[in-house]
C-alpha positions in Angstrom: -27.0 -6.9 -14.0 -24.7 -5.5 -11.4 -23.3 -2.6 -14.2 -26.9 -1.5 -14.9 -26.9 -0.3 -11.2 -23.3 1.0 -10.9 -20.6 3.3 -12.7 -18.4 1.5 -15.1 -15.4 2.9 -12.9 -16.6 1.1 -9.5 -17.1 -1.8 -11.5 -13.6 -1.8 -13.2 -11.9 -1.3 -9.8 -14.3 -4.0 -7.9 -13.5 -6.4 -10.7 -9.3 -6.0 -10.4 -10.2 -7.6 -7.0 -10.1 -10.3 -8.9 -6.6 -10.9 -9.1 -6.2 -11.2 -5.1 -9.1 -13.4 -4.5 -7.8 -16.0 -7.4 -4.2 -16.2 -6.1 -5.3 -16.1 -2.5 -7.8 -19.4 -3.4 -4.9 -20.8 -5.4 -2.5 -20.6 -2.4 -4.5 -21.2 0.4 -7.3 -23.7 -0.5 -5.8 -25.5 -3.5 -1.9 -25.1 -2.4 -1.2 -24.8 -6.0 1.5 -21.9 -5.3 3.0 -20.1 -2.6 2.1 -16.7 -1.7 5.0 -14.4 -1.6 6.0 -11.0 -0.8 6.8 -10.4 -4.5 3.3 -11.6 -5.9 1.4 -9.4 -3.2 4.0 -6.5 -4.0 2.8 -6.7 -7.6 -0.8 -7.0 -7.1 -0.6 -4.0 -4.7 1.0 -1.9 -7.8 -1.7 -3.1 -10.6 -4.5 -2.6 -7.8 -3.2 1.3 -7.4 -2.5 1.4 -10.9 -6.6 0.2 -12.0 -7.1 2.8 -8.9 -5.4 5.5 -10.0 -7.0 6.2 -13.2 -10.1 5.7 -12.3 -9.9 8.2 -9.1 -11.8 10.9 -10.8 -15.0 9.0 -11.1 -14.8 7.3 -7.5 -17.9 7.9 -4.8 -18.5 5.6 -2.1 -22.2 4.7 -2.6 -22.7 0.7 -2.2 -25.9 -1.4 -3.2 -26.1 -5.2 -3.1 -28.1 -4.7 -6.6 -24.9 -3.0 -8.2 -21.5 -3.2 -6.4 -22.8 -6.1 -4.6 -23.8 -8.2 -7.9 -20.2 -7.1 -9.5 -18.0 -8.3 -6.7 -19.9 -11.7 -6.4 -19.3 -12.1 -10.1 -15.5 -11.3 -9.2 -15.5 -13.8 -6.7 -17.0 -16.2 -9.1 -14.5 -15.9 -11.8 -11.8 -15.9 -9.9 -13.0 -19.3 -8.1 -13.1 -19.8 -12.1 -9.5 -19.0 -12.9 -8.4 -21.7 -10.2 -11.0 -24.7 -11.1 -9.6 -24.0 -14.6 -6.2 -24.3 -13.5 -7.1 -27.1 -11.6 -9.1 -29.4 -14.7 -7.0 -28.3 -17.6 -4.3 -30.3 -15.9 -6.7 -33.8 -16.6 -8.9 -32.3 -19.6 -8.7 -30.1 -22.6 -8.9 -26.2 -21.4 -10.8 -25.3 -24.9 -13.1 -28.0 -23.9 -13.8 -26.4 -20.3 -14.2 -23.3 -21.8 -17.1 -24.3 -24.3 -18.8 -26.1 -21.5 -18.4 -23.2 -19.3 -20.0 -21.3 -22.5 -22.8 -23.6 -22.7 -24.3 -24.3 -19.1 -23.7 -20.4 -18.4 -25.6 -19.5 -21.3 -28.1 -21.8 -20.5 -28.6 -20.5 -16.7 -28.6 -16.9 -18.5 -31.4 -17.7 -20.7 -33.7 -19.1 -17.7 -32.5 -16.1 -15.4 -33.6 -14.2 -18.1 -36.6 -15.7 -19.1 -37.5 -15.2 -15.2 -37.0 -11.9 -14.8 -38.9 -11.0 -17.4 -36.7 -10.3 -19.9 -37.6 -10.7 -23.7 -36.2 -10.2 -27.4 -38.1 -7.3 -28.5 -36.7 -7.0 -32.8 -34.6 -9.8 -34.5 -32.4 -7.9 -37.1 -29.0 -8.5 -39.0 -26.9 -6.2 -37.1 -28.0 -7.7 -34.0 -27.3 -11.6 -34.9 -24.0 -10.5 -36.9 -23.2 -8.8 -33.4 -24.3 -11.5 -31.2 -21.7 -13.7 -33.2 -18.7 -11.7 -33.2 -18.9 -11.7 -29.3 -19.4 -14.7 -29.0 -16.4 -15.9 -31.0 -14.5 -13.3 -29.7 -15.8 -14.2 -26.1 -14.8 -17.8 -27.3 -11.5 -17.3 -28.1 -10.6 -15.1 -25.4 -11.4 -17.7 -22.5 -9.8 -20.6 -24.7 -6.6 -18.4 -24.5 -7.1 -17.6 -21.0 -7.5 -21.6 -20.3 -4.5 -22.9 -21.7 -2.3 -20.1 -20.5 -3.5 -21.4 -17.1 -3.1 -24.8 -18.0 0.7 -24.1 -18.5 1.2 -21.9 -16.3 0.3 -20.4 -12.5 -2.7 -18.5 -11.6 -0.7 -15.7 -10.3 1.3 -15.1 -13.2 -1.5 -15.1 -15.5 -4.3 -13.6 -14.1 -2.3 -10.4 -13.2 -2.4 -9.4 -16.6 -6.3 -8.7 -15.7 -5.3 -5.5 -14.4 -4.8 -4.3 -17.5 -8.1 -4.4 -18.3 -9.3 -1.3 -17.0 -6.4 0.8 -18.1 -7.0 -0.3 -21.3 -10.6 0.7 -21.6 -10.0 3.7 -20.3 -7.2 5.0 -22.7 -9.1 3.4 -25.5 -12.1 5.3 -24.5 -10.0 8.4 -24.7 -8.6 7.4 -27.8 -11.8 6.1 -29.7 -15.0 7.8 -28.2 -13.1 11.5 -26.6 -14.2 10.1 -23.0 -10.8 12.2 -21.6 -12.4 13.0 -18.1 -10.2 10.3 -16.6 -7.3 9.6 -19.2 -5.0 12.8 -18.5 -1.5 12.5 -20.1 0.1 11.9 -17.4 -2.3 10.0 -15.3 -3.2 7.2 -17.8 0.9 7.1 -18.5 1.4 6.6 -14.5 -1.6 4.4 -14.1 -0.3 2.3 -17.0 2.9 2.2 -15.5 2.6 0.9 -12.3 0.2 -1.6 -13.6 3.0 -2.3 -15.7 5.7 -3.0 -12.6 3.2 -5.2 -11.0 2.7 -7.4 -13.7 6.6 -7.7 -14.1 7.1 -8.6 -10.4 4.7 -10.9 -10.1 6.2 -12.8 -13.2 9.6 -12.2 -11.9 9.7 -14.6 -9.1 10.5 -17.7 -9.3 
């Protein structure tokens, strides 16, 4: 909802936010790890990194309906990241996941359904699409779950900040979107993403 009423590059930078809210809950209200220098020195360089190659599409315009919506869904998964961590301890983390799947799909459907919104045309494409996501949606957050099982919050959800860089060079790369994937910028902002992730897994 929140990327119908806002840039894709907003969104990508609101959503690295992630990172510091889910370590920030992890140290201070769960006390699952400390926060150190060397974890907020890293998340400081993947921040400027998600920044910096996204600079050329920045404006300041704010709307609860579309920066709003995105940074509450930040705060949500991050708060996600750390429950995981937190259950996968006691349960199965594929088994969170597909729960997490199921009653979120659910609430979508009825959110949906309440807003108004409606499948217009059933075709193959669509269904065959509608599956590949989801397995791929699937596997992704079963991943995500057992790394965090096995491992802390900081070290693994600092890898999100590679999200963004990534879409934008592979934008470049696949669709010509060049705007904001100079040469040198993409190889700077990948870069200092890059370091951050490396000191934040660094520390001991």
């Amino acid at each position: 909802m929140g990327l119908a009423h806002t840039s894709g590059v907003k969104a990508s930078i609101i959503e690295a936010v992630n990172v510091f809210i889910a370590i920030l809950v992890a140290g201070f209200l769960f006390h699952q790890e400390k926060i150190t220098s060397r974890k907020i020195t890293g998340c400081i360089l993947g921040f400027a990194g998600v920044v910096l190659i996204n600079l050329n599409g920045m404006n300041f315009q704010f709307s609860l309906a579309g920066e709003g919506a995105i940074f509450f869904s930040t705060i949500a998964y991050a708060f996600s990241s750390v429950f995981v961590k937190k259950f996968s301890q006691k349960f199965n983390p594929v088994m969170l996941s597909a729960y997490q799947f199921i009653i979120g799909g659910i609430v979508l459907m009825a959110a949906g359904g309440v807003m108004g919104g409606h499948i217009t045309k059933v075709t193959p494409s669509g269904i065959g699409l509608l599956v590949y996501l989801a397995l791929v949606s699937a596997v992704a957050y079963s991943l995500w779950g057992i790394l965090l099982k096995y491992n802390p919050v900081s070290r693994v959800t600092v890898f999100g900040f590679m999200n963004p860089v990534f879409g934008v060079l592979l934008s470049a790369l696949l669709l010509g979107e060049t705007d904001q994937a100079s040469g040198i910028l993409g190889l700077l902002s990948l870069l200092l993403v890059s370091v951050g992730i490396y000191v934040v897994n660094s520390g001991k």
